[in-house]
N, C-alpha and C positions, 0 to 999 in steps of 0.2 A: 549765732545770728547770721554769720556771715556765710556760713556752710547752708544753711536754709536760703537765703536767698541766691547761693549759686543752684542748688537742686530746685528752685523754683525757676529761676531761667533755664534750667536745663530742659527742665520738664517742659515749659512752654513752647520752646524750640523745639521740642517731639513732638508735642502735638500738631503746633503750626505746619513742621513737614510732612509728618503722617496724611493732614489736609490736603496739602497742596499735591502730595503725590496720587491719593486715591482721585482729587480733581483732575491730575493729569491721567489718571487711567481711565477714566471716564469718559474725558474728551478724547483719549488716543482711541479707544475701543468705537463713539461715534464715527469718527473719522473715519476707521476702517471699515465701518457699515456701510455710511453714506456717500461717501466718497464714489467707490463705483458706481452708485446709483445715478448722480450725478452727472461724472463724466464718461461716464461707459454705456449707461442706458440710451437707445437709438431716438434721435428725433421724431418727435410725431406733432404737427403742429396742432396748435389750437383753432378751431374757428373764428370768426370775427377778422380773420385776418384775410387779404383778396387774394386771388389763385389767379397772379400774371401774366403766367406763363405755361407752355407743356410742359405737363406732370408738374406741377403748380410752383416747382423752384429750381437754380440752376445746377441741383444735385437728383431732379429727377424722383423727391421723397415726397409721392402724390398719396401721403397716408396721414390722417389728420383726425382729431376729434371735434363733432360736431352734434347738436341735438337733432338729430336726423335718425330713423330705424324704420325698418319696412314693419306692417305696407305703406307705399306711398301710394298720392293718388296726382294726377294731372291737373296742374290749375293756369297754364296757358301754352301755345305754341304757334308758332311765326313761320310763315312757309315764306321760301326764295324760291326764284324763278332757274336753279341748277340742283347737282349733287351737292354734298356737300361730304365732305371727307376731313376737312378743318375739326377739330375739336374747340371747345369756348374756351373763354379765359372769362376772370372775373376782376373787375377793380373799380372801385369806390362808384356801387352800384349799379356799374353798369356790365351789359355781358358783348364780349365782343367774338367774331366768327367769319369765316371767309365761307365762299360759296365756289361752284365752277359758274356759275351766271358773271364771275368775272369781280365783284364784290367782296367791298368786307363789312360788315355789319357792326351797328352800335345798337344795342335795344335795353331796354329798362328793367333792371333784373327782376322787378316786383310785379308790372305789366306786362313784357315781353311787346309795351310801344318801344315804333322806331324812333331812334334819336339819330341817327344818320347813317349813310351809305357810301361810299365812296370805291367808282369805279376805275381797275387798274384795265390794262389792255389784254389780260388773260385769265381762267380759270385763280382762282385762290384756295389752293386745297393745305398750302402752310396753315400752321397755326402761328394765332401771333403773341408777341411779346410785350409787355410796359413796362417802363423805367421812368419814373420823375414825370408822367404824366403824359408820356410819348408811347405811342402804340407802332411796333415797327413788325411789319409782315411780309415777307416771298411770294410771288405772283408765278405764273406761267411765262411772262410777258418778261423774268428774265433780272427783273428789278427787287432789291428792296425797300420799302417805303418807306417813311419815318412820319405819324398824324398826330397832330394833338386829339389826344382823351376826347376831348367834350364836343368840339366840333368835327373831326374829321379833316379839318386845316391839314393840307399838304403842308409839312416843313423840309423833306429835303426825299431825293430818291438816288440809291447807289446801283449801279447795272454791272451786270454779271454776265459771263460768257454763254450762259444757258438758262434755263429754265430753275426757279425756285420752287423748291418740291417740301423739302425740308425746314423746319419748324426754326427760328432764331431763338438765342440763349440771352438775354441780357443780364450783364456785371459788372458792379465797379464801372459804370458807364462806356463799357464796350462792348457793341453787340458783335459775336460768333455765329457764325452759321455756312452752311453746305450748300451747293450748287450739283447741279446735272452735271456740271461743266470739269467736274472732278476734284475744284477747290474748296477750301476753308476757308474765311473770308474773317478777318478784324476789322470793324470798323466804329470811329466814334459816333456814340451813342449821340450827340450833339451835333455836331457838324455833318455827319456822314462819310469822313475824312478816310481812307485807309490806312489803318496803322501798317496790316501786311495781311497777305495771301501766301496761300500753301497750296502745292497744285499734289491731291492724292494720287491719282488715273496710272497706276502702275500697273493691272492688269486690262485685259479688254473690257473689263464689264467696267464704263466709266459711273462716276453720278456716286452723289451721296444723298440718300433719303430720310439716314438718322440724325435726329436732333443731337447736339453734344452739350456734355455735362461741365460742370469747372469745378475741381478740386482741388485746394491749393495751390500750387503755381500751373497747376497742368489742366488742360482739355481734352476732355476724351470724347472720341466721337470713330462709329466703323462707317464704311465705306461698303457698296455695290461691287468694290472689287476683293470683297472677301478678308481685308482688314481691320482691326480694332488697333486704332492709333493714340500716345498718348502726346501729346504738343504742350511744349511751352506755351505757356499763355502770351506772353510779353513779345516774343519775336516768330511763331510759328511752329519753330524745330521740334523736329521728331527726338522725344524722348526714349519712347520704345513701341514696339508695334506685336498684333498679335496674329499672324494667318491663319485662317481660318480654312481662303480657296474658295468659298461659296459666297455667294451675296449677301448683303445685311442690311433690313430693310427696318429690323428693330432699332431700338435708343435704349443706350446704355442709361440703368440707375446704378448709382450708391450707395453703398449702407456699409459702416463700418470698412471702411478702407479695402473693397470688394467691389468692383466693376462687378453688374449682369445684365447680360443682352443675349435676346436669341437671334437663330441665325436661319437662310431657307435650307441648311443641311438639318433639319426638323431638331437642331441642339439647343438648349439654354446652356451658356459660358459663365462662370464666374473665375473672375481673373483680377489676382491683385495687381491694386493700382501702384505699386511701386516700383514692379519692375517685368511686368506683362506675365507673369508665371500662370501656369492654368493651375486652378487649386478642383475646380469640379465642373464636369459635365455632365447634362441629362438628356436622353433621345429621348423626343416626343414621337407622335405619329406621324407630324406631320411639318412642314414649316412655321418657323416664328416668328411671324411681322408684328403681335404686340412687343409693348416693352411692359419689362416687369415692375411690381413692386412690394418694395420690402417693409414687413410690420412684424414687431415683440419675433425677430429672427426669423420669422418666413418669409419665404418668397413667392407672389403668387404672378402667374403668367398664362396666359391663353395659348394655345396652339391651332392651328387650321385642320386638325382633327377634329375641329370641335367640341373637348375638353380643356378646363378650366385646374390646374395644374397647384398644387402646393406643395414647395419642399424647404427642410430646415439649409437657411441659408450659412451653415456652417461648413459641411461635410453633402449636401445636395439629398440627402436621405427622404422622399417621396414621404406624404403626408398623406394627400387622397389627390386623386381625381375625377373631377365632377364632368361629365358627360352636362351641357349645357345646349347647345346648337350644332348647326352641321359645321359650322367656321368659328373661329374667334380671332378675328384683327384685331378688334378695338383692346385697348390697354385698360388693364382694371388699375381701381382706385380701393384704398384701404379705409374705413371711418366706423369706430366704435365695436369692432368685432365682429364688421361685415365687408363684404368684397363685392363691390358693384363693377359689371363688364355689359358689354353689349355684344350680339351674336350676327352673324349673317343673316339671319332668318327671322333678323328685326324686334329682336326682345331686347330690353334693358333688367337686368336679375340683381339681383340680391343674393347672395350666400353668405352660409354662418362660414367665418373664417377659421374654425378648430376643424371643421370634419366635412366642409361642402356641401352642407343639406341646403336647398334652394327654399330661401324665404317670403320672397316675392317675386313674381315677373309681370313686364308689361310690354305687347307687341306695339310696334310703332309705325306699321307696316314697311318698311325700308331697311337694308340690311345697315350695319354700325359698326364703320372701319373706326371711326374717332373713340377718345377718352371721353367719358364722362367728369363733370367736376359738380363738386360744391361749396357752394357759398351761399351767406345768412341762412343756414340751415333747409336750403334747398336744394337739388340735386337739377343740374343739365344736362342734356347729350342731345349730339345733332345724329342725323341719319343721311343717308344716299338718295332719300327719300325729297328733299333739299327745304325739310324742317329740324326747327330747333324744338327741344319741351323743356318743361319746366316743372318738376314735382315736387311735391313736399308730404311730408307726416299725413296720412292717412285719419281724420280724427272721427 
């Protein structure tokens, strides 16, 4: 009796761990599925959420899902009295925009009525930024501003040695941003306060016209005098820097631990951000004032040839190029396995994003240096033309 009920414990205790082990191969086996999917797979945000900022966050990842597919159709647009070279931002309903009329604009994302205007003392061809309900934007006239959202209320302005050209970053409640003047500039997102300035201007070609990125403790942002720098966020300091020698008019994005920005030596740079190393470069035809962006490992980027560029952002290995306009400034945006850009020659397109067949286009008569963005499932883009549009789903 006693030999029976030890082989019945025995046997109990084999089965219990036979259990508990095929359980644990099971969840080891998930694990090792999902796990990369999880923390490996590239950010792509969801709609519903407002697009702040240039290339809608402070990593430059202007690629998102939204119910939005061409074709679209045109259901309002707002002329100003300038160009406008600004790209929109989007937040909590409302769409905001600078003008060269000197302006930055508040209008109602659903209407495209004005909700206010407020005049700096120079062109506004920066794009602007929001943080906590503050809209802070670069002028001609040299300053940055700091508005409340809803009114346009002045709360503070910070003056700079030159002209603001380049687009501010808000994070963690400090806004970064480039000057003509050849500086970087930290300053609180509250007060207006300087934490610190960085003076770049190392070669003759002074001015920085790229927006910068924040990735973990470092800012990355290139310079007009042909550098891609990485800074401390905290006190300024040069972490490591990339010469280039040519001008750089583009704005570096992110994706998987990869700086890319093009350059006017007609190259796209991908440079790891941990210690400046070039891992791939591509000659276009022509100069790169867009900035790129990166979806499911491509990269897509305009060139001033004209052509609309896709390549695996691994190894830089060319996908297609799409022949689009005679130019392409404007910086495309990623949404649902389409790639919307705007051309010189005043089209707003649509391409499928696997092989660059164009899906839709729509002339706006004005050429289209800015980004396009969307929000509530509607698509923006201003023009030189010095209107903004507004489209949506085609029904």
């Amino acid at each position: 009796m006693i030999s029976k009920k030890i082989i019945d414990i025995k046997l109990f205790f084999f089965y219990y761990y036979t259990i508990m082990i095929k359980k644990f191969c099971i969840f080891a086996i998930l694990l090792i599925l999902i796990f990369p999917l999880v923390y490996f797979t590239p950010f792509i945000a969801l709609e519903g959420t407002d697009w702040p900022m240039f290339r809608k966050d402070y990593q430059h990842n202007a690629a998102i899902e939204a119910e939005l597919e061409p074709p679209l159709e045109k259901i309002w647009t707002y002329k100003t009295e300038g160009k406008i070279f600004s790209s929109p931002i989007a937040y909590d309903e409302f769409i905001y925009f600078g003008s060269s009329d000197n302006n930055i604009y508040a209008l109602d994302a659903e209407t495209g009525d004005l909700k206010w205007k407020f005049a700096t003392k120079g062109p506004v061809n920066s794009t602007a930024c929001i943080d906590e309900d503050i809209l802070f934007v670069g002028s001609y006239d040299s300053h940055l501003y700091a508005l409340e959202c809803k009114t346009g209320k002045l709360l503070w302005k910070f003056k700079t040695r030159d002209r603001i050209i380049a687009s501010p970053v808000v994070y963690d409640g400090i806004v970064f941003f480039g000057s003509k003047d050849g500086f970087v500039y930290s300053v609180d997102a509250r007060t207006g306060d300087r934490f610190w300035d960085k003076n770049l201007s190392e070669y003759k070609y002074e001015g920085i016209y790229s927006s910068p990125v924040v990735y973990e403790d470092y800012i990355y942002i290139g310079t007009k005098s042909g550098v891609i720098y990485a800074l401390m966020k905290k006190t300024g300091e040069i972490f490591w820097k990339y010469s280039t020698f040519v001008p750089i008019y583009s704005s570096p994005a992110i994706y998987d631990n990869v700086i890319y920005i093009g350059n006017y030596d007609n190259n796209l740079y991908a440079i790891d951000c941990n210690n400046g190393k070039l891992i791939w470069k591509y000659e276009t035809g022509d100069w790169i004032y867009s900035t790129p962006v990166v979806a499911n490992d491509t990269v897509y980027v305009g060139s001033d040839d004209g052509y609309l560029y896709a390549f695996k952002s691994l190894r830089g290995k060319l996908i297609f190029r799409q022949k689009i306009g005679k130019h392409v400034s404007s910086s495309p945006i990623y949404c649902n396995g389409y790639v919307y850009v705007g051309t010189s020659d005043g089209a707003i397109i649509a391409l499928n994003g696997n092989d660059g067949a164009i899906m839709w286009d729509h002339n706006l008569g004005g050429p289209i240096r800015s980004s396009p963005i969307i929000y509530n499932n509607h698509l923006f883009v201003t023009s030189k033309d010095g209107s903004i549009y507004a489209f949506q789903h085609k029904r």
